[in-house]
Backbone as CSV, one residue per row, in Angstrom:
resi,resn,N_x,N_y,N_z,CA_x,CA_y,CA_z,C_x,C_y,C_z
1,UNK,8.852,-1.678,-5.821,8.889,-2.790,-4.893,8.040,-3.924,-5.467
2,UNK,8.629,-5.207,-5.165,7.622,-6.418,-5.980,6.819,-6.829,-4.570
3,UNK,5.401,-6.784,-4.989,4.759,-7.265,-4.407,4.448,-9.204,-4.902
4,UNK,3.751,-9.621,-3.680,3.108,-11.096,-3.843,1.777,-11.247,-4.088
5,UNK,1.445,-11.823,-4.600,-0.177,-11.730,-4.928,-0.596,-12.756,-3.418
6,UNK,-2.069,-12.192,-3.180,-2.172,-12.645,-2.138,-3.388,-13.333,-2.036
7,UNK,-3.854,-14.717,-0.946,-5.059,-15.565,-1.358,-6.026,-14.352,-0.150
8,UNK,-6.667,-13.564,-0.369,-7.781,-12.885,-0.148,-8.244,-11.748,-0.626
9,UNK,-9.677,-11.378,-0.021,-10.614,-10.499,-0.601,-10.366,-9.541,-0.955
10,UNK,-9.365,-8.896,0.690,-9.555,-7.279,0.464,-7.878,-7.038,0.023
11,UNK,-7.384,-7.786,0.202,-5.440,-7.458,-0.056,-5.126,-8.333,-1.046
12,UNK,-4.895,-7.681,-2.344,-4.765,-8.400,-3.575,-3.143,-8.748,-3.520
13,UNK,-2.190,-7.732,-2.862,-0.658,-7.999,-2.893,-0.072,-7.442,-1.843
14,UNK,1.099,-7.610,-1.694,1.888,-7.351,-0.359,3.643,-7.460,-0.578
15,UNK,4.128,-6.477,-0.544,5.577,-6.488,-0.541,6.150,-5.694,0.726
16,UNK,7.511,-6.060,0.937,8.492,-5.731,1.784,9.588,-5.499,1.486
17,UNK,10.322,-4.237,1.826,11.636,-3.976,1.827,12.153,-3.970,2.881
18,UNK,13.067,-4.927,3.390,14.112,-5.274,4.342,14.706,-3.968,5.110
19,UNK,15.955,-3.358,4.057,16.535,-2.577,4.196,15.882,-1.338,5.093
20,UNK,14.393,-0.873,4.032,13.802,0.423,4.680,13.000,-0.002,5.641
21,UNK,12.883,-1.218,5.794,11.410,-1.497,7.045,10.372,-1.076,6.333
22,UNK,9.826,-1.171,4.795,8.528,-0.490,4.302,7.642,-1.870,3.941
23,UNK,6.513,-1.335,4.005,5.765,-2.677,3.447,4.620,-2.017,2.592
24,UNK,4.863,-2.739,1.363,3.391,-2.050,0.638,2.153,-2.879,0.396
25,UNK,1.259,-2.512,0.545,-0.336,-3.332,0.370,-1.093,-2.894,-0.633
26,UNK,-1.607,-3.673,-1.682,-2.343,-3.416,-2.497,-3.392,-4.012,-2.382
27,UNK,-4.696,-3.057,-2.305,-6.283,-3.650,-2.045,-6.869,-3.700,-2.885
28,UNK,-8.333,-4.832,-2.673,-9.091,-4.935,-3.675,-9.960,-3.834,-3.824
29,UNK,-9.749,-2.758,-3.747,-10.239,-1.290,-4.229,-9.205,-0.497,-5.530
30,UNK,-8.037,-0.827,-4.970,-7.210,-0.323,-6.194,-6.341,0.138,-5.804
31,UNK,-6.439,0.334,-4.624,-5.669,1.825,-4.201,-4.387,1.126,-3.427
32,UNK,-3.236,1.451,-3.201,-1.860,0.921,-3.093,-1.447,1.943,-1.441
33,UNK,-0.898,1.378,-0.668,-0.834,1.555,0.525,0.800,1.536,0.813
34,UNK,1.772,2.421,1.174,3.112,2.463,1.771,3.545,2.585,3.499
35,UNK,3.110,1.699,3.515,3.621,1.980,5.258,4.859,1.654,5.693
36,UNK,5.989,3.088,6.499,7.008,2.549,7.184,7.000,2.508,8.392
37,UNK,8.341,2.116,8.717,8.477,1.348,10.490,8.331,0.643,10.262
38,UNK,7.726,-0.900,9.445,7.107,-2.528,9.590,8.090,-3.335,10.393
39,UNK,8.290,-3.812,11.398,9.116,-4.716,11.483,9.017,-5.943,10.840
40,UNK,10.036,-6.666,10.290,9.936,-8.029,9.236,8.937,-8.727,9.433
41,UNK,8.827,-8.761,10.812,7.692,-10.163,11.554,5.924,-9.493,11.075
42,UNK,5.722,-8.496,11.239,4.332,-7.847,10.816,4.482,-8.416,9.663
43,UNK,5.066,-8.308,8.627,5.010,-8.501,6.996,5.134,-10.386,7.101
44,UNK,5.194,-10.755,7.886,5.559,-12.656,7.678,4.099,-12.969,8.113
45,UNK,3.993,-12.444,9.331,2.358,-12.598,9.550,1.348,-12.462,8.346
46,UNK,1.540,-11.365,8.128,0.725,-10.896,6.707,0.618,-12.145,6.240
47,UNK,1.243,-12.707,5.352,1.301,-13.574,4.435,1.061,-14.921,5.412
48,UNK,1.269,-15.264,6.277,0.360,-16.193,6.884,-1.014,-16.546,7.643
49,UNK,-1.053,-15.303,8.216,-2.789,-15.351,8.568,-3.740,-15.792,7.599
50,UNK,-4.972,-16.404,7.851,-6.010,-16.617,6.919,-6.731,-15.031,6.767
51,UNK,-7.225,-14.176,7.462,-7.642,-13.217,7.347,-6.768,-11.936,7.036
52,UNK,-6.598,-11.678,6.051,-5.667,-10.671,5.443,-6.217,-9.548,5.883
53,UNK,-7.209,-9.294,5.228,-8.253,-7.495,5.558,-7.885,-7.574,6.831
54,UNK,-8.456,-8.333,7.858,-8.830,-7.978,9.154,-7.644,-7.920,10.194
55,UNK,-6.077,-8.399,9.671,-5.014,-8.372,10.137,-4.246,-6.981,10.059
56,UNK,-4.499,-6.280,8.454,-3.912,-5.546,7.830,-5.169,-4.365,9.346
57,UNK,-5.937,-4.632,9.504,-6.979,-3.564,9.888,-6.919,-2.985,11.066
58,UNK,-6.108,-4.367,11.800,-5.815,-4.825,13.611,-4.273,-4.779,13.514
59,UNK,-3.609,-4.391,13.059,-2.172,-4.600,13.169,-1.235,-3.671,12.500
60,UNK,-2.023,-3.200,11.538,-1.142,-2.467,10.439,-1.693,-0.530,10.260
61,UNK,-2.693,-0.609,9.654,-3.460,0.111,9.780,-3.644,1.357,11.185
62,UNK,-2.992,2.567,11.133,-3.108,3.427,12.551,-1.963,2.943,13.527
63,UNK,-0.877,1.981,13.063,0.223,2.119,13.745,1.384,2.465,13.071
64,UNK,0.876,2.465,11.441,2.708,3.167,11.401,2.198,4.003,10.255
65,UNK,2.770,4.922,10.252,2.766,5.863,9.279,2.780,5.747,7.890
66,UNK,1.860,6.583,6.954,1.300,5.796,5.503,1.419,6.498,4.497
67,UNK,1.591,6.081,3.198,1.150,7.431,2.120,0.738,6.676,0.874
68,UNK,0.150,7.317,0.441,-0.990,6.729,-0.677,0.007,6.360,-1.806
69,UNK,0.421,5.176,-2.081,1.197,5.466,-3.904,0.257,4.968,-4.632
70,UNK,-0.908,4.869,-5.107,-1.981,4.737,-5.968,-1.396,5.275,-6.785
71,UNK,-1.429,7.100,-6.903,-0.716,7.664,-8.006,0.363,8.789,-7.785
72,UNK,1.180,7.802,-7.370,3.045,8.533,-6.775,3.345,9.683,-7.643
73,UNK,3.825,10.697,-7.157,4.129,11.486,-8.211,5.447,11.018,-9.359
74,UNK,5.140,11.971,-10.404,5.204,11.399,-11.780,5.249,10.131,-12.549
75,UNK,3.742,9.479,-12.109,3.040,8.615,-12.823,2.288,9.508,-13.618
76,UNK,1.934,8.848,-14.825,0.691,9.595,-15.751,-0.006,10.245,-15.148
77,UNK,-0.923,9.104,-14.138,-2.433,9.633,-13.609,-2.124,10.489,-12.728
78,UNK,-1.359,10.805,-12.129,-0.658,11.911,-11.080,-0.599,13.178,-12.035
79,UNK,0.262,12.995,-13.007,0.409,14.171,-13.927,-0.750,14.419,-14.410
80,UNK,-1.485,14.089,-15.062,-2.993,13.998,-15.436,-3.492,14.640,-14.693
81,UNK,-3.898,14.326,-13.189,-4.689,14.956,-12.372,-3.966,16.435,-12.021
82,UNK,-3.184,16.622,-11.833,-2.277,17.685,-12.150,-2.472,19.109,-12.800
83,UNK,-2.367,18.310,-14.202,-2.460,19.547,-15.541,-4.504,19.733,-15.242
84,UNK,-5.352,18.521,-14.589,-6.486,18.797,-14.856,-6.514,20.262,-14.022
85,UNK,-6.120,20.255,-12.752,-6.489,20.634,-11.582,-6.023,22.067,-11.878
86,UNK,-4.764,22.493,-12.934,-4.317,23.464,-13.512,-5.126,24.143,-14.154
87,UNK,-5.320,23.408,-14.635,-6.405,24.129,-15.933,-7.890,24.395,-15.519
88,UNK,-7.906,24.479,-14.150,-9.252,25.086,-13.478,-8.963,26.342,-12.866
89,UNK,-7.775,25.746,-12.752,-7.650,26.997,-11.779,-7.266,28.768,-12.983
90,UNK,-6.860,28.489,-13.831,-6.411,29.278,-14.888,-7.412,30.195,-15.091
């Protein structure tokens, strides 16, 4: 999904897919955020409020259901953490 780069602190980007109702958020921590259900209008807001963090925090955040794609499975660092977590257990 293409995200937009975004003018604040804590939400570096922000994309939307129409079709699925998904919206993804990328923070200034690193870590990449998938939430579905969005209706279009949540994701237009996004990108117009001055306060991004605190919208994403009050609006988004604990109302729709989430999953981490930081490291989606079969990305490197996914696989990586993976074979590490293997090889402990061995």
């Amino acid at each position: 999904m293409d995200r937009l780069p975004l003018q604040s602190r804590a939400v570096l980007s922000a994309g939307y897919d129409v079709d699925a109702s998904v919206l993804e958020v990328e923070f200034s921590s690193g870590r990449i955020y998938r939430f579905s259900g969005v209706p279009v209008g949540v994701y237009d807001w996004l990108l117009r409020v001055p306060n991004k963090g605190l919208y994403v925090a009050r609006n988004i955040t604990g109302r729709y259901a989430h999953q981490d794609m930081t490291h989606p499975p079969g990305s490197d660092a996914a696989d990586l953490e993976a074979l590490l977590e293997a090889s402990l257990d061995a």
